[in-house]
C-alpha positions as CSV (number, residue, x, y, z in Angstrom):
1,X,-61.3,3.6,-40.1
2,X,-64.6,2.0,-39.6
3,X,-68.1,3.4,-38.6
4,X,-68.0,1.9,-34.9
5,X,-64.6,3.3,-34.3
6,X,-65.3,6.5,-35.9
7,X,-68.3,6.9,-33.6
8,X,-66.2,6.1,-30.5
9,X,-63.4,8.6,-31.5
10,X,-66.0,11.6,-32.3
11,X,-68.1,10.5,-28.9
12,X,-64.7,11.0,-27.1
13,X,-64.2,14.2,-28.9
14,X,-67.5,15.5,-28.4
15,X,-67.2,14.4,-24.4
16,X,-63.9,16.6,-24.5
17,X,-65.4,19.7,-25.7
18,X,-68.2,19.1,-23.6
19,X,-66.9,19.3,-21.0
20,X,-63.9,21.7,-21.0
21,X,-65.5,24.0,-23.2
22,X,-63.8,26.2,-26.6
23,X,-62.8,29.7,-25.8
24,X,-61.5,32.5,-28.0
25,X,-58.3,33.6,-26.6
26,X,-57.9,37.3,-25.5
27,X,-54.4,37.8,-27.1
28,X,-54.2,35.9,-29.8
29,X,-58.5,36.1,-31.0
30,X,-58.5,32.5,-32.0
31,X,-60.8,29.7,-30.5
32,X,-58.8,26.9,-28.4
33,X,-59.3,23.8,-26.6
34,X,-59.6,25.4,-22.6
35,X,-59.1,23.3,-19.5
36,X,-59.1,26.1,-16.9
37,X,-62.1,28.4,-16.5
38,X,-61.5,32.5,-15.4
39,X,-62.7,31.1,-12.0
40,X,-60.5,28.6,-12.0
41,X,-57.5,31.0,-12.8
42,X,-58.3,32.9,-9.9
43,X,-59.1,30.5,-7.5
44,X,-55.9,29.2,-8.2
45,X,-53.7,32.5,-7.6
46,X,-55.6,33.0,-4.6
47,X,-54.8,29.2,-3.5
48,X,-51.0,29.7,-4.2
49,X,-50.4,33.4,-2.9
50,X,-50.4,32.7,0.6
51,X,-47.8,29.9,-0.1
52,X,-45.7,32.4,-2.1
53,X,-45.8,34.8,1.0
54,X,-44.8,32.2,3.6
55,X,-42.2,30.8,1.2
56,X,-40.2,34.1,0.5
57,X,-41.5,37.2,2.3
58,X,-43.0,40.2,1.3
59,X,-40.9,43.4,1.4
60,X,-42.2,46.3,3.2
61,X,-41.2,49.7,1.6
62,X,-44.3,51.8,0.8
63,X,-43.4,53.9,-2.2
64,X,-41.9,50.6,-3.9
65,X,-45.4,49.0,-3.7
66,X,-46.9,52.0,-4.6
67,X,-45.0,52.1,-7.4
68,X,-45.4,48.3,-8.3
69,X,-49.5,48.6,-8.0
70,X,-50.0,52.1,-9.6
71,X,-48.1,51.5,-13.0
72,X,-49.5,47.4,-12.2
73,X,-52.9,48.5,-12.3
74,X,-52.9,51.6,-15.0
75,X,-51.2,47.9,-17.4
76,X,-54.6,46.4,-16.2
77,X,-56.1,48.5,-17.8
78,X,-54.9,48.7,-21.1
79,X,-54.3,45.2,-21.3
80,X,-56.3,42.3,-23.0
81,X,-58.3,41.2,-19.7
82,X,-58.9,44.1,-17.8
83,X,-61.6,42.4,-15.7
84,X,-59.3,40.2,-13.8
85,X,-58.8,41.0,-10.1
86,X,-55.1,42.3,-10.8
87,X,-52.8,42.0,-7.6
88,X,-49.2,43.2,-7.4
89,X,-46.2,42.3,-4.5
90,X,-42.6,42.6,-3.9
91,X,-41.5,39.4,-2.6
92,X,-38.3,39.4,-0.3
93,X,-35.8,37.6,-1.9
94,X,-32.0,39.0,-3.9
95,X,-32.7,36.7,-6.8
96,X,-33.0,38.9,-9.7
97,X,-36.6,37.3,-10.8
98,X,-40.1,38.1,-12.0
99,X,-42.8,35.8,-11.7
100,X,-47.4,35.5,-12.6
101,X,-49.9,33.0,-11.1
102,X,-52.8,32.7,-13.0
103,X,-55.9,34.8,-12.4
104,X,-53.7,38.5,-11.5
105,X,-51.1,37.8,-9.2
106,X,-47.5,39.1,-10.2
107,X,-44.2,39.1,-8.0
108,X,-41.1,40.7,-8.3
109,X,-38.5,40.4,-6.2
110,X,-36.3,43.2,-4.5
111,X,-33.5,41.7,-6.2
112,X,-34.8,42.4,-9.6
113,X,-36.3,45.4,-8.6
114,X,-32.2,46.2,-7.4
115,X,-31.2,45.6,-10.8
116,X,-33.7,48.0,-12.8
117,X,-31.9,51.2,-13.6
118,X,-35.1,53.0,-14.9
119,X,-38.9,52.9,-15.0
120,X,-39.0,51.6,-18.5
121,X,-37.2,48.4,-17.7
122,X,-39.3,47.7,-14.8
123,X,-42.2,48.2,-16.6
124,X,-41.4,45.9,-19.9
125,X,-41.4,43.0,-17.2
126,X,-43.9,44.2,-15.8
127,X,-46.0,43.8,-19.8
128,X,-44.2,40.3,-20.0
129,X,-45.9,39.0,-16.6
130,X,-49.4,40.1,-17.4
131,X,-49.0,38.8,-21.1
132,X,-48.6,35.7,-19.6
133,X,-51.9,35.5,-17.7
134,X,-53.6,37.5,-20.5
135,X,-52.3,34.7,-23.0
136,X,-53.4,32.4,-20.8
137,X,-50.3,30.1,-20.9
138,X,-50.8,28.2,-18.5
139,X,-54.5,27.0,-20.1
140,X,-52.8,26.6,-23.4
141,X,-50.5,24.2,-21.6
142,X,-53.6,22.3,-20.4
143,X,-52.1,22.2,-17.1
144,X,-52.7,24.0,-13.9
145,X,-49.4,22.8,-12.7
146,X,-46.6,24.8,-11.0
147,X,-42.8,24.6,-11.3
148,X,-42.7,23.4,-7.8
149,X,-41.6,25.0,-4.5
150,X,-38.6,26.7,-4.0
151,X,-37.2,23.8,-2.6
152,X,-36.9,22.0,-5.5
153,X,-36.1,24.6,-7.8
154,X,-33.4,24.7,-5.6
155,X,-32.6,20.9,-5.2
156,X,-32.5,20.7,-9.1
157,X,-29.7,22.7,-9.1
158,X,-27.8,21.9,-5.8
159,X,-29.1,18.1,-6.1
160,X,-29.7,17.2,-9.8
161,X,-28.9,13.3,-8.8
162,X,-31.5,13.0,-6.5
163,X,-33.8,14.1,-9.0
164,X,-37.6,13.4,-7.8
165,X,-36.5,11.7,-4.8
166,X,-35.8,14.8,-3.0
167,X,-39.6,17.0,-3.5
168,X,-40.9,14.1,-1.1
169,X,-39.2,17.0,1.1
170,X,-40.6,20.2,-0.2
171,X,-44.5,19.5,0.6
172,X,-46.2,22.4,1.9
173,X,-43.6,24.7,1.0
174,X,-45.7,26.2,-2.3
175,X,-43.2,28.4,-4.4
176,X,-45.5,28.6,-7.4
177,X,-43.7,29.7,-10.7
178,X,-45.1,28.8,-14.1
179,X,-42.6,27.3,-16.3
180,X,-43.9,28.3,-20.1
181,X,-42.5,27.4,-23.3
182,X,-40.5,29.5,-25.6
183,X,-42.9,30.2,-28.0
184,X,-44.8,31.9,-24.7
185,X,-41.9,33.5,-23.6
186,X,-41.3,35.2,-27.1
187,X,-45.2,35.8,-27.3
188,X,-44.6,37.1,-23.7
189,X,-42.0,39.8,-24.9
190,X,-44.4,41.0,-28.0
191,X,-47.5,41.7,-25.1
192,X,-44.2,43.5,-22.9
193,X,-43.6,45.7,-25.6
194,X,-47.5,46.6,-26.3
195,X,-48.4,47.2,-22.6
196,X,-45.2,49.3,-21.4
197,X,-45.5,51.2,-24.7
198,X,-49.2,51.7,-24.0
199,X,-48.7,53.0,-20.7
200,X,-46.1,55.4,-22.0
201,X,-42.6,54.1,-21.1
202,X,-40.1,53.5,-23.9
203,X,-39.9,49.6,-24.4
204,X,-36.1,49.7,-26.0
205,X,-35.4,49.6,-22.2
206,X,-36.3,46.6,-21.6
207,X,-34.4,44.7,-24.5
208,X,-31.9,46.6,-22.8
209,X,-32.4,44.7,-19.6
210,X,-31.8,41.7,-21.5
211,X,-28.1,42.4,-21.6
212,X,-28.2,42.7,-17.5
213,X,-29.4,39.1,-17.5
214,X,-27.3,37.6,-19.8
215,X,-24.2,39.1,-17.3
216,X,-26.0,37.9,-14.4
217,X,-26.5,34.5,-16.3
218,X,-22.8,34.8,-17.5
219,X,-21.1,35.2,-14.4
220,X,-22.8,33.1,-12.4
221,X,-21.7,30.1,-14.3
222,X,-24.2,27.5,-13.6
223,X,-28.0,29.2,-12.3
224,X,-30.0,31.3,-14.7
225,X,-32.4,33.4,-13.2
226,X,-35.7,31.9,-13.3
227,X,-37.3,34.9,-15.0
228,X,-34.8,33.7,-17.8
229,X,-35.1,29.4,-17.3
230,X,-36.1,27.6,-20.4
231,X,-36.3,30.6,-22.3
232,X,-35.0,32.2,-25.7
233,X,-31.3,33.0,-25.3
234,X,-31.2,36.3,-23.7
235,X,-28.5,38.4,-26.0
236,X,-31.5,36.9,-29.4
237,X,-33.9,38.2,-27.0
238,X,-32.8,41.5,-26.5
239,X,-32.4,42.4,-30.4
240,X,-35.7,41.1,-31.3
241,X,-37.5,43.2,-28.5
242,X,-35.7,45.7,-29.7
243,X,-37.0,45.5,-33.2
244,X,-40.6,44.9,-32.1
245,X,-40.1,47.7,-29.6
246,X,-38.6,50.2,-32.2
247,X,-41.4,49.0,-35.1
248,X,-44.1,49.9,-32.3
249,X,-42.8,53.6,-31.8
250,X,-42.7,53.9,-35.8
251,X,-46.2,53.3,-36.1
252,X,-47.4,54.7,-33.0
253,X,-45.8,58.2,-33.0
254,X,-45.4,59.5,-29.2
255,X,-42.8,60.7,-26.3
256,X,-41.9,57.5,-24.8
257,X,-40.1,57.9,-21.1
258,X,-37.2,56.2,-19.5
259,X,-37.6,58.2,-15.9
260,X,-34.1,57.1,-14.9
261,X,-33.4,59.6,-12.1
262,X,-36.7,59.2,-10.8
263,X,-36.8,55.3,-10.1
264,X,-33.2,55.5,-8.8
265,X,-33.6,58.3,-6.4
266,X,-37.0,55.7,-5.5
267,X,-34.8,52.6,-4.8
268,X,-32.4,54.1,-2.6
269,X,-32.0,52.5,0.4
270,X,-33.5,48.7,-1.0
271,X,-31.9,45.6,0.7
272,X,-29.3,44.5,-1.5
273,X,-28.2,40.6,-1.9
274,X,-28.7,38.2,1.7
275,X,-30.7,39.5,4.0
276,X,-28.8,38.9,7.4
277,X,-31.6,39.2,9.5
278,X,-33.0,35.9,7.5
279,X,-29.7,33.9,8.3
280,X,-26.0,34.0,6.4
281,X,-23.5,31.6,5.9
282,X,-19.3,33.1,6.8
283,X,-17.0,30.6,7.0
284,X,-18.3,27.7,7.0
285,X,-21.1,28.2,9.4
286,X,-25.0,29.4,9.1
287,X,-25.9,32.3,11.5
288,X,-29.8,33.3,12.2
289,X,-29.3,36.8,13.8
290,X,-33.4,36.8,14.4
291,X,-34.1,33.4,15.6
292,X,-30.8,33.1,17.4
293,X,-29.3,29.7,16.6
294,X,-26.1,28.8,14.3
295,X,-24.9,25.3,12.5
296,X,-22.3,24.1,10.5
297,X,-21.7,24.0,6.8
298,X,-19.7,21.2,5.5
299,X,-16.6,22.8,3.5
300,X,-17.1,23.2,-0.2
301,X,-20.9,22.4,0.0
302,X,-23.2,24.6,-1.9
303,X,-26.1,26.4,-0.3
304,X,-29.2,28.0,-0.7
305,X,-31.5,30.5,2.2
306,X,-35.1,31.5,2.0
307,X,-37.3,32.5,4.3
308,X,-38.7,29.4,5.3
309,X,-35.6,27.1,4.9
310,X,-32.1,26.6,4.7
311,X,-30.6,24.3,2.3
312,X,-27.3,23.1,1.0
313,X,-25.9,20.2,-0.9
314,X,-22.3,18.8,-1.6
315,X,-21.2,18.9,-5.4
316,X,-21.3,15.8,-6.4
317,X,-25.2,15.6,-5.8
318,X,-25.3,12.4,-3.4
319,X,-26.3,14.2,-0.1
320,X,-28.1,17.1,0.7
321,X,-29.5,18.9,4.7
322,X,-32.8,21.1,4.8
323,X,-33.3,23.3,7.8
324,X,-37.3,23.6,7.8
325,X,-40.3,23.9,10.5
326,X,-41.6,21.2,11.5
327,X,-45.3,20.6,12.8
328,X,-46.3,19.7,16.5
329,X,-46.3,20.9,19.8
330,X,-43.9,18.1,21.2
331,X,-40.9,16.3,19.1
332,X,-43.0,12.9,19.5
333,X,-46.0,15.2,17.8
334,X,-43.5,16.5,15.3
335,X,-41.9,13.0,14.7
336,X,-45.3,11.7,14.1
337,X,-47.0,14.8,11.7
338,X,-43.2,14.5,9.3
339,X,-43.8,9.9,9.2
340,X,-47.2,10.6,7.8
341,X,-46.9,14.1,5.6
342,X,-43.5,12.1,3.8
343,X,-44.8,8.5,4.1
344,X,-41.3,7.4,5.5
345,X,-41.0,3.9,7.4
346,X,-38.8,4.5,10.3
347,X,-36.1,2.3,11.1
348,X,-34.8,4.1,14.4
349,X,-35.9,7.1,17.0
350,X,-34.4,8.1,19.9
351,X,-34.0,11.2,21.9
352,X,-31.5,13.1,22.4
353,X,-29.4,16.4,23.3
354,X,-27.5,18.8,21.1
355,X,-25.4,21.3,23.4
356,X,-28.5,21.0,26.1
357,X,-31.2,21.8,23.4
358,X,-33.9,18.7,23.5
359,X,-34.0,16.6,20.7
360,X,-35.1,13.4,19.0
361,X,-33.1,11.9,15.7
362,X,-34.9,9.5,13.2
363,X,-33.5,7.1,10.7
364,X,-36.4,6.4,8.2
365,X,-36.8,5.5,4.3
366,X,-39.9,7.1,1.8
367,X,-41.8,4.2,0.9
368,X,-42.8,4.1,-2.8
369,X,-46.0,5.5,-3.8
370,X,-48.6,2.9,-3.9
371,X,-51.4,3.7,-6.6
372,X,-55.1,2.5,-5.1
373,X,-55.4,-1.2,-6.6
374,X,-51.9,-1.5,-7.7
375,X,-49.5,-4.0,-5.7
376,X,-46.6,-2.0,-3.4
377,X,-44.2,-1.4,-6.5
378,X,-40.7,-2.8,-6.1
379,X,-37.4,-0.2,-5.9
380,X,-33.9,-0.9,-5.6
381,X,-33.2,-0.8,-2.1
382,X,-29.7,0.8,-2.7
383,X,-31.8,3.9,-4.9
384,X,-34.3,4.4,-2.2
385,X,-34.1,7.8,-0.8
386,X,-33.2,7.5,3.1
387,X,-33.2,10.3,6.0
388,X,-31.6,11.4,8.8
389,X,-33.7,14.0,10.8
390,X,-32.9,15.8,14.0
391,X,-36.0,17.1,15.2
392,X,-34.8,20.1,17.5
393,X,-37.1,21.8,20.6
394,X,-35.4,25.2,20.5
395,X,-37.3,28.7,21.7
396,X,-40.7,27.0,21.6
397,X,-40.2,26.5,18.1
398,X,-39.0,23.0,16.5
399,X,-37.2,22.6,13.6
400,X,-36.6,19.5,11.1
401,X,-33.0,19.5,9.9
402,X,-33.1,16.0,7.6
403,X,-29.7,14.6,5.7
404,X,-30.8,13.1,2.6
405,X,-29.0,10.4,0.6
406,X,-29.8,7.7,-1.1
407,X,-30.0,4.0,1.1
408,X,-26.8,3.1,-1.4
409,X,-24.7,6.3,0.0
410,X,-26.2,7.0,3.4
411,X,-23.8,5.8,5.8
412,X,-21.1,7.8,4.3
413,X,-23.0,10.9,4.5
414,X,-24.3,10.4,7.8
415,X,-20.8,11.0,8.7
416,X,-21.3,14.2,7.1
417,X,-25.1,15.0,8.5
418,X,-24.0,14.1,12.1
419,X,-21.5,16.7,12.8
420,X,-23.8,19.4,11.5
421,X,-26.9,18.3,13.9
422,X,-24.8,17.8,16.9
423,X,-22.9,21.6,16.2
424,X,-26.4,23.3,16.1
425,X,-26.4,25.6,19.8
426,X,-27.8,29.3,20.7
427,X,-26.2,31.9,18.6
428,X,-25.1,34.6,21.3
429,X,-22.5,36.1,19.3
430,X,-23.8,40.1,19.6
431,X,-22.0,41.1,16.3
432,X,-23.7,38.2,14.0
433,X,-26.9,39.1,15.8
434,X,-26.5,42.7,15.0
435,X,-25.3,42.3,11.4
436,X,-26.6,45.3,9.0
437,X,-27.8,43.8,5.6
438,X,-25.8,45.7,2.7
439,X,-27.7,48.2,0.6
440,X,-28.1,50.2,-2.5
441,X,-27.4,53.5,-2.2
442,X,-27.6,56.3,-4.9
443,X,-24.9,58.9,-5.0
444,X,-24.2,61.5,-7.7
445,X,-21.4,61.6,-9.8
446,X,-18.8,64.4,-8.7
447,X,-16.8,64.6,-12.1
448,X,-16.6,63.0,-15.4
449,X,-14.9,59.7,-15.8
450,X,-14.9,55.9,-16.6
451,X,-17.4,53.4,-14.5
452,X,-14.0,52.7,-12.8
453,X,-13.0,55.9,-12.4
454,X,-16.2,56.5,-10.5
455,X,-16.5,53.3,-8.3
456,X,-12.9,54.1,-6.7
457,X,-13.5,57.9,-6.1
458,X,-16.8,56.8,-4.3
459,X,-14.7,54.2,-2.2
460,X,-16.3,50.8,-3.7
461,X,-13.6,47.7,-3.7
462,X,-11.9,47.0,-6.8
463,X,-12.7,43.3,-6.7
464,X,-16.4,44.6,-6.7
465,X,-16.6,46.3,-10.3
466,X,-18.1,44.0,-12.0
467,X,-20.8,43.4,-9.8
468,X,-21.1,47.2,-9.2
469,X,-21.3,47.2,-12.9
470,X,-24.0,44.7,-13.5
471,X,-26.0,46.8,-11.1
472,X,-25.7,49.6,-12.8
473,X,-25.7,47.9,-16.3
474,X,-22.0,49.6,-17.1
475,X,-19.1,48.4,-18.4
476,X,-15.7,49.7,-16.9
477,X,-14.3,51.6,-19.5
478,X,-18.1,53.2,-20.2
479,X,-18.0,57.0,-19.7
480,X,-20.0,58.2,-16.9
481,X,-20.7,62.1,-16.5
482,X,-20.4,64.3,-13.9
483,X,-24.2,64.9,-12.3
484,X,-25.3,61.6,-12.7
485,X,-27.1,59.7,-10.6
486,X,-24.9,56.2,-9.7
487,X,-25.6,53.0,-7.4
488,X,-23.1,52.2,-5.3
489,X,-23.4,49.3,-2.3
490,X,-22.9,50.1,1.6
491,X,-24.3,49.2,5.3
């Protein structure tokens, strides 16, 4: 190497440091290369938490958040960066998922919070969270960016064709979820074990909740839970937290707790799976018991609710629809607000009626992103994504429902996006407006028997068991004892 270019290289260098600074990490103790100040960190959970609330809901029950924030910030505590402004929330959604933002804020959702059959399994999530903002993963990453909204999650796995086409869509939507390595992951588990074990709770529980995942993962047959995406195999998982979680107890003598009875008497009563009042799908057709509207669903398409949007795809991947809000106070508003937010070039507009509801439809294309100084980059015209949106004027609200297909494939799955729009009308239906969601309920076991045994004396459906059973992480044959405490599923 010569002088000059050794100079240049170690000016860069020095320019690097300078400005992004070496840290000592908290976890690990040794010095690293940091692109995100602490300020930045929380600056940036504050920035996505309001995004994460109007994406999925929080869920209100009292003694769960209780729970959540008490053992939440008694792990604070203990844990490697006790100074950050620690924040703790139940987020309304049946996936069984866990989830940390940078600078303190960690989610759980009532589906995972479902699945828990004791306090020590909740709270060896609850250690692998935190150890991911006390690692600081994301910073060792160098990147402050997020997984994407939930829109996307979703579309990769409805949509996987469409690829980046489709989160022209999802702007705004804000689902943040750090997608970590799975050296961080495994690092992740070694801080779960530490913390929970800390606090008191035995941390063989939660290699133990490994094996729930793994059935969840197992008989889904296609989406892992994101708590479990890109990481270490879930059955390797659970033995090695079990060794480091057994090795900890040897050389930290103590009386470790499970406190089964006490977290499932505290769960009773949680929202189990889809939330009706948030919309449903039954044959065939999407009901919204709250905001009072129903729609079509192509046969055999899959689909996906939230909070803040509907989605669903066919299986081959070449169309998709999203149900979303749209912005304005008139559709031309609306119309205007969605051509600049997605940078589409409208081909037609119109309005229109869809059984007496106002409306205006839109045939547009996303133009390709133009970098500043860079000629307008060409695209195959066939491979440029192309929309069909109904803007809809219903209950002084309006809502975007956009078909999305490539230019190539459009025209055929208009055919498919038109009957959908034109079929959306006032849901008046009094028993799909008054639909109960299903629930967990905790009953106690009358006399000894197998799991299946028990499920059919307390009335539960045959063709249930195996969910029943990865709910209460049993197997059908296990042997359950007369005085136990059970979950069982009911209205």
């Amino acid at each position: 190497m010569d002088k000059k270019s050794f100079l240049l290289r170690a000016l860069l260098l020095g320019t690097l440091v300078g400005l992004s600074g070496c840290a000592r990490n908290p976890v690990t103790g040794k010095r690293e290369l940091s692109l995100m100040s602490t300020e930045q960190e929380i600056a940036l959970g504050k920035e996505s938490h309001p995004s994460v609330v109007t994406t999925m809901g929080l869920y209100e029950d009292k003694k769960l958040n209780d729970f959540i924030n008490e053992k939440g910030q008694a792990m604070a505590k203990i844990s490697h960066r006790p100074d950050l402004p620690y924040q703790f929330y139940i987020v309304d959604s049946p996936v069984v998922n866990a989830f940390a933002v940078p600078g303190g804020y960690v989610y759980f959702t009532r589906g995972i919070l479902a699945h828990f059959n004791n306090e020590a399994e909740f709270a060896g999530v609850l250690g692998h969270e935190i150890g991911h903002i006390t690692a600081r993963h994301s910073v060792r990453q160098q990147t402050s960016q997020m997984l994407g909204t939930i829109g996307v999650i979703a579309g990769a796995v409805l949509v996987p064709q469409l690829g980046q086409s489709i989160e022209a869509l999802q702007q705004g939507l804000g689902l943040f979820m750090l997608k970590y390595s799975r050296d961080h992951e495994s690092e992740s588990d070694k801080i779960g074990v530490e913390y929970s074990s800390k606090i008191g709770y035995d941390a063989r529980q939660m290699a133990h909740f490994f094996s729930t995942i793994k059935r969840i993962s197992d008989n889904s047959g296609q989406q892992v839970p994101t708590f479990m995406s890109t990481h270490p195999d879930p059955a390797n998982r659970n033995v090695k937290v079990n060794e480091m979680a057994t090795a900890y107890q040897q050389q930290n003598q103590g009386n470790y707790r499970v406190e089964r009875d006490r977290y499932l008497r505290m769960i009773d009563g949680i929202i189990y799976g889809e939330d009706p009042r948030q919309g449903f799908v039954e044959n065939n057709m999407f009901y919204h018991p709250e905001l009072k509207f129903q729609f079509p669903v192509p046969k055999d398409w899959q689909h996906q609710n939230s909070p803040s949007q509907f989605q669903m795809a066919a299986k081959d991947g070449k169309s998709a629809m999203i149900l979303m809000l749209a912005k304005g106070n008139t559709l031309e508003e609306a119309s205007q607000t969605l051509v600049q937010q997605l940078n589409l070039n409208v081909l037609e507009s119109g309005r229109t009626t869809l059984n007496g509801i106002p409306a205006l439809v839109m045939i547009s294309q996303q133009k390709p992103q133009q970098q500043q100084g860079q000629p307008q980059p060409q695209q195959d015209p066939k491979s440029v994504l192309q929309l069909g949106t109904w803007l809809i004027q219903y209950n002084n609200t309006i809502y975007a429902l956009h078909g999305l297909a490539t230019a190539g494939d459009f025209a055929t799955a208009f055919r498919t996006f038109e009957p959908v729009a034109k079929n959306f009308r006032a849901l008046t239906d009094q028993e799909k407006i008054n639909r109960k969601p299903e629930r967990v309920q905790i009953r106690t076991v009358s006399r000894d028997g197998t799991f299946r045994e028990v499920m059919g004396n307390l009335g539960m459906p045959a063709n249930r068991l195996e969910e029943l059973g990865v709910l209460n992480s049993l197997k059908a044959d296990d042997k359950v004892a007369r005085g136990s405490l059970i979950k069982i599923i009911g209205r």
